[in-house]
C-alpha positions in Angstrom: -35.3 -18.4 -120.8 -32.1 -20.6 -120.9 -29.6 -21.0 -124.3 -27.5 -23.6 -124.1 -24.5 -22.9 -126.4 -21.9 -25.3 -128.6 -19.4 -26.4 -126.7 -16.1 -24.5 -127.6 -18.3 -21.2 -128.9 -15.5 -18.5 -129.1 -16.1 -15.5 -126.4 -16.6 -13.2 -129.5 -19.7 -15.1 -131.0 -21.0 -15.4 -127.2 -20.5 -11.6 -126.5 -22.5 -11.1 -130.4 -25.4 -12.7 -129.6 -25.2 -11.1 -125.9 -25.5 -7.3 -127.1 -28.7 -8.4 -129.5 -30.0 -9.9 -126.5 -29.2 -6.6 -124.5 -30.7 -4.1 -126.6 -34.0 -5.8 -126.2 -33.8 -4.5 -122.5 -32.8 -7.9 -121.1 -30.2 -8.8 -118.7 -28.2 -11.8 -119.7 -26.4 -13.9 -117.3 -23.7 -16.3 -118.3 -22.6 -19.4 -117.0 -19.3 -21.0 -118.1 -19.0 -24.8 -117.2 -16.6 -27.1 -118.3 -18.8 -29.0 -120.7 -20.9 -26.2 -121.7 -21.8 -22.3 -121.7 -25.4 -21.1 -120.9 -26.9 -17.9 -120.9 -29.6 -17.0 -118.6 -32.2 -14.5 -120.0 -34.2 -12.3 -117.3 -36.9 -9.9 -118.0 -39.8 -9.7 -120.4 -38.2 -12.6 -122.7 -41.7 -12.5 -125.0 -39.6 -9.8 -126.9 -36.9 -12.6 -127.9 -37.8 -14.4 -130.7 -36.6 -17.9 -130.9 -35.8 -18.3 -134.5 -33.7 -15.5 -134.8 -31.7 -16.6 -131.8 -31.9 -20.0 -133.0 -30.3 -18.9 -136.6 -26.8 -18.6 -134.3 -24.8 -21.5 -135.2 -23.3 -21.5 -131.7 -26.5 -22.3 -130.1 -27.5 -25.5 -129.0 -31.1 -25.3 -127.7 -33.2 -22.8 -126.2 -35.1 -24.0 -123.0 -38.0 -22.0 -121.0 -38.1 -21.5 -117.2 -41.0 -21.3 -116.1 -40.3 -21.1 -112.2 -40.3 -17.2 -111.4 -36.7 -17.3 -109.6 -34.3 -17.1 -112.7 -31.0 -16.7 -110.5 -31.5 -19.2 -108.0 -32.8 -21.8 -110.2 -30.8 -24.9 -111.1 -31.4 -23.9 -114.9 -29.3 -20.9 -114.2 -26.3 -22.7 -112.8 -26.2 -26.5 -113.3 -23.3 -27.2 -110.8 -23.9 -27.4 -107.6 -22.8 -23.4 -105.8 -20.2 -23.2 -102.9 -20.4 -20.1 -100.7 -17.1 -19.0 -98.7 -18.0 -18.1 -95.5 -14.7 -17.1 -94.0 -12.1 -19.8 -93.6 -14.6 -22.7 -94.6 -17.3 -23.1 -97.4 -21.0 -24.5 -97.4 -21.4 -26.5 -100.2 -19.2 -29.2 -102.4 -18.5 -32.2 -100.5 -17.5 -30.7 -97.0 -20.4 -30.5 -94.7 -21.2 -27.1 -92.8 -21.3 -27.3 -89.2 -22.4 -23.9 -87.5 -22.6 -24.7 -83.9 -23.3 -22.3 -80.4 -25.9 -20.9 -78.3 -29.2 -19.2 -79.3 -28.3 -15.6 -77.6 -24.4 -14.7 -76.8 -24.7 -14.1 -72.7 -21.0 -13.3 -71.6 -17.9 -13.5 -72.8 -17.1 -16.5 -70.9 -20.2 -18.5 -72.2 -19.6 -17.5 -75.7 -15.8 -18.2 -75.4 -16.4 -21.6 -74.1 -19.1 -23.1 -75.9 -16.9 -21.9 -79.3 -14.1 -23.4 -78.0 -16.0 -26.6 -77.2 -17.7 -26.7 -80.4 -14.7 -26.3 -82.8 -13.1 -29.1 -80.8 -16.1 -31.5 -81.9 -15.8 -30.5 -85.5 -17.9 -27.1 -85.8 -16.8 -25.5 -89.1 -18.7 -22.2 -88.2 -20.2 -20.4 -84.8 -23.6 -19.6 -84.4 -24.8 -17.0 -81.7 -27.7 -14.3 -81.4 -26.8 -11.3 -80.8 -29.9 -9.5 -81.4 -32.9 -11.7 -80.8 -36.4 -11.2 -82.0 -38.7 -12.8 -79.3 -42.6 -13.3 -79.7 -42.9 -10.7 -75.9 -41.5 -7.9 -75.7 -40.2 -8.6 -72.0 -38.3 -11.8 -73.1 -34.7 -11.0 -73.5 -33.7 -9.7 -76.5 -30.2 -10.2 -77.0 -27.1 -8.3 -75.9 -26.7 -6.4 -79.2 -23.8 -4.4 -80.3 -22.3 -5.7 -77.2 -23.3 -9.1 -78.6 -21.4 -8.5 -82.3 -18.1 -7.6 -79.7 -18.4 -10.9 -77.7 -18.6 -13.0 -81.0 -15.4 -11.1 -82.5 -14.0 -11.9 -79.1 -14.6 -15.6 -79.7 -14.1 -15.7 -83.3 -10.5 -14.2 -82.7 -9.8 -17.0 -80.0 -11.3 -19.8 -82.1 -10.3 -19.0 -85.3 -14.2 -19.7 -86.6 -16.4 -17.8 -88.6 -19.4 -16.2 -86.7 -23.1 -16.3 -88.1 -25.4 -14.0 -86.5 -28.8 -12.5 -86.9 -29.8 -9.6 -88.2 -33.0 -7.5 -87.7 -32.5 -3.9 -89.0 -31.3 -2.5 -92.4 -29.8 0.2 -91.0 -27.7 -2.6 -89.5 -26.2 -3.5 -92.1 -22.9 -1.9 -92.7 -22.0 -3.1 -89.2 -22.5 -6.7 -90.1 -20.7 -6.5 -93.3 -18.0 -5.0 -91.1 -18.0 -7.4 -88.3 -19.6 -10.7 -89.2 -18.9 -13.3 -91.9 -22.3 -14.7 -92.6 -25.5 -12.2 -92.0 -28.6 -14.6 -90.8 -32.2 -13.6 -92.1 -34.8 -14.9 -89.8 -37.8 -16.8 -90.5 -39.3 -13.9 -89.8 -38.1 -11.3 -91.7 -37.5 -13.8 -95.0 -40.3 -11.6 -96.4 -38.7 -8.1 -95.2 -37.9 -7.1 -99.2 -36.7 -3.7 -98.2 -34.5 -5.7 -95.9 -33.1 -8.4 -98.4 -33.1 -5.4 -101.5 -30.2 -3.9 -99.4 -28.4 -7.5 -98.1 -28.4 -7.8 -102.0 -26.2 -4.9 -102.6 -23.4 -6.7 -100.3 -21.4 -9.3 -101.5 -21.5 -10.5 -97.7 -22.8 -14.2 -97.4 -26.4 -14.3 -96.5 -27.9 -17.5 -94.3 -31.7 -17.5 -95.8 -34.0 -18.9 -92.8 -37.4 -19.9 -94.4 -40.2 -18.0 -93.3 -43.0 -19.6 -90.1 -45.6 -20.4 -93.4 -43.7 -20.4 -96.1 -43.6 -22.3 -99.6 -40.7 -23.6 -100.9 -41.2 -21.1 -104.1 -41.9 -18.0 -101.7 -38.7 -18.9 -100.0 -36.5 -19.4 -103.5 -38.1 -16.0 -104.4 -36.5 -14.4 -101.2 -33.4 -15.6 -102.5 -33.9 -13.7 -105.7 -34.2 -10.5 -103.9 -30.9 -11.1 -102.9 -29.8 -12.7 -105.8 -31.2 -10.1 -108.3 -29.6 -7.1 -106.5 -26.3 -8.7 -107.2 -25.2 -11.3 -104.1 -25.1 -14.2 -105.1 -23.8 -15.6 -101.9 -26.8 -17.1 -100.8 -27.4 -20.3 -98.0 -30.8 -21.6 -97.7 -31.4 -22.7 -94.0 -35.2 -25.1 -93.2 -36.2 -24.8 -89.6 -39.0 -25.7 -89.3 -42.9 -24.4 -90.9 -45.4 -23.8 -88.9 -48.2 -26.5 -89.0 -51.7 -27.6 -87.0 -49.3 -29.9 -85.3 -48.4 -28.4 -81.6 -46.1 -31.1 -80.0 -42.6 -29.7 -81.7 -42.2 -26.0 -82.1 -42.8 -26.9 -85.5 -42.4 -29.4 -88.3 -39.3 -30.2 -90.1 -39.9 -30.3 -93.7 -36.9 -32.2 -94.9 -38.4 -33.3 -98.1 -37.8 -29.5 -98.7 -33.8 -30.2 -98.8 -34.6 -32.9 -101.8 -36.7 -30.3 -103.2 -34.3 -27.4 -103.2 -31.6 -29.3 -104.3 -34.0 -30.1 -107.5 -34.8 -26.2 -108.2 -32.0 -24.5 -107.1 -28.1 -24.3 -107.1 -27.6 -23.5 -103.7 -26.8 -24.7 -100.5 -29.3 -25.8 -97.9 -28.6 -26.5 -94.4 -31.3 -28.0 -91.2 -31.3 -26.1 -88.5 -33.0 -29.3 -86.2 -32.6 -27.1 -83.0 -35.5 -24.2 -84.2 -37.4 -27.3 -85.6 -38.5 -29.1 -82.6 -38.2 -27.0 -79.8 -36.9 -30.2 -78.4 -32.7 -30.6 -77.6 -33.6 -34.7 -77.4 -35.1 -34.2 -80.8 -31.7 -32.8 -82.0 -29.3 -35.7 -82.6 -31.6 -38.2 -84.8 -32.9 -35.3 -87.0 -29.3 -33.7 -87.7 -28.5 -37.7 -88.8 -31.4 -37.5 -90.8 -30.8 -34.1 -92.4 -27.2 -35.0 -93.4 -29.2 -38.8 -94.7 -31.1 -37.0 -97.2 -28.6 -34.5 -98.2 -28.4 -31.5 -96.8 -25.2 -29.4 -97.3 -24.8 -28.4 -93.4 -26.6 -28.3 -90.2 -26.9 -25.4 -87.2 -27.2 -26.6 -84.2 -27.7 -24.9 -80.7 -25.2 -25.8 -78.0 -25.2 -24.0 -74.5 -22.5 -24.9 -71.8 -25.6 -24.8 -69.2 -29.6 -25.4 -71.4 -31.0 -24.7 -68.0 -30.5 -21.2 -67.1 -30.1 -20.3 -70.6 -31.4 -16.8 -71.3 -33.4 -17.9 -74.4 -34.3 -21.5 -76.0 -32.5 -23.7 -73.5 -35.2 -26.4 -73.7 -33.8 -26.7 -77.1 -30.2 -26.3 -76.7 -27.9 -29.4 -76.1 -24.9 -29.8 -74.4 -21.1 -29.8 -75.8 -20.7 -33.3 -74.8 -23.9 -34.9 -76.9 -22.9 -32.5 -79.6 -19.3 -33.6 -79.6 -21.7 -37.1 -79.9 -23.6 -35.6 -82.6 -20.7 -35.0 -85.1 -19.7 -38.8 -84.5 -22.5 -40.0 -86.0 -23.0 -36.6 -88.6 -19.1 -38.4 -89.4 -20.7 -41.5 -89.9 -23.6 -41.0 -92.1 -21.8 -38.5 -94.2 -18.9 -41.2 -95.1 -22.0 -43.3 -96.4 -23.3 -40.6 -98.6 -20.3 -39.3 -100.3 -19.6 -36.5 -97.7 -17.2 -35.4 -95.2 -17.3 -33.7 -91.6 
């Protein structure tokens, strides 16, 4: 449930009607804009009765929600949220750029390709550290050694570092070491997981899940949300589908969607999508066409020998290409890069 208050309603008749609220057992959220003050209601709302809160002369409307995300829903929050990751943001009018390779490697890959990518216009770096595989005998990442190597280039660069995370009893390293913690497609349904990323005030990088609905992915968000981070990015990579050509299928009528039900950001990660590096450059155009708030992208100094996803990694150069045209297209839709 959503009340809409009077514009100008002093803080003490908002804080009144608040504490009747509260001793129902509910939480309220409040949202001050500059044209107008809301208060989001979340829990069993069937105990609020609508006349009585309607009898305040400070309220405007009442409006149900009937989604189940309260916090992440555009009701909640009308503007448009911007999450700080580091130096930079994702969201507003500033695109996010989070470039580098799938798996960190050395210290002299990871080094390079950041370098390489801030030059082209990378607002954030991107590398696996740990690196959940389908086989057990793939590689699987270069771990704590991994987190070290990104600091390493983070401290040479001067960019943020987004990296994946697979354990909760992880986390306090990440929130130590990393600016942005990454949830994987496939642990977007861990809830243990996301209860505790929710108790951080850490910026979280939501993947959606290999199957996933754009309501089971918005309710992944809530977990975060509800247990009290609302620093949350939505990422689409990709569902899985009967189609076997790409890796998977890009879903970017999801972006137009989530940008209807929700408040905040969404980036396209094209790389995951296809499985395909020549796929890449016209789906990041693409992503940025429809609206998206960012894109990640893989970049590897050498796809070939790459240790993991090099068939859909591209090289500095075309990705120094890439954020031409990303430049382009985000001029004609009221962005920058």
């Amino acid at each position: 449930m959503i009340i809409v208050l009077k514009q100008g309603t002093p803080q003490q008749e908002i804080d009144k009607l608040t504490n009747i609220i509260v001793a129902k057992g509910i939480n309220v959220n409040p949202m001050f804009g500059s044209d107008l003050t809301i208060l989001g209601l979340i829990g069993d709302t069937s105990q609020v009765d609508p006349a009585q809160i309607e009898s305040f002369r400070c309220v405007e409307r009442i409006m149900k929600v009937a989604e189940p995300f309260k916090k992440a829903n555009r009701m909640f929050h009308p503007g448009e949220s911007v999450i700080k990751v580091g130096n930079t943001e994702v969201g507003g009018k500033k695109l996010s750029i989070m470039a580098g390779p799938c798996s960190v490697e050395s210290k002299e890959q990871i080094t390079y390709v950041a370098e390489e990518v801030k030059k082209a216009g990378a607002t954030v770096l991107r590398g696996g550290a740990f690196k959940p595989r389908t086989s057990p005998y793939a590689f699987q990442g270069l771990k704590y050694d991994g987190l070290e190597l990104l600091e390493e280039a983070r401290a040479v660069t001067g960019l943020p570092i987004v990296t994946e995370i697979m354990s909760p009893y992880d986390i306090e390293i990440f929130d130590e070491k990393v600016d942005c913690i990454q949830v994987g497609a496939r642990n977007m349904q861990n809830f243990d997981l996301l209860r505790l990323l929710g108790q951080t005030k850490k910026p979280i990088l939501l993947k959606r899940g290999l199957s996933s609905t754009i309501e089971e992915w918005l309710m992944s968000a809530e977990y975060i949300m509800a247990g009290g981070n609302p620093n949350v990015i939505l990422c689409e990579r990709g569902i899985r589908t009967y189609e076997t050509y790409t890796r998977n299928t890009l879903d970017l009528s999801a972006v137009l969607a989530v940008k209807r039900l929700s408040h905040l950001p969404v980036i396209v990660d094209p790389s995951h999508a296809t499985g395909k590096f020549w796929m890449v450059e016209p789906l990041a155009r693409a992503a940025i066409a429809v609206g998206a708030d960012g894109v990640m992208i893989e970049v590897h100094n050498d796809p070939a020998h790459a240790l993991c996803d090099g068939a859909q990694s591209i090289k500095p150069d075309l990705f120094a290409a890439v954020m031409k045209d990303i430049r382009t297209i985000a001029a004609c839709v009221g962005r920058e890069a």
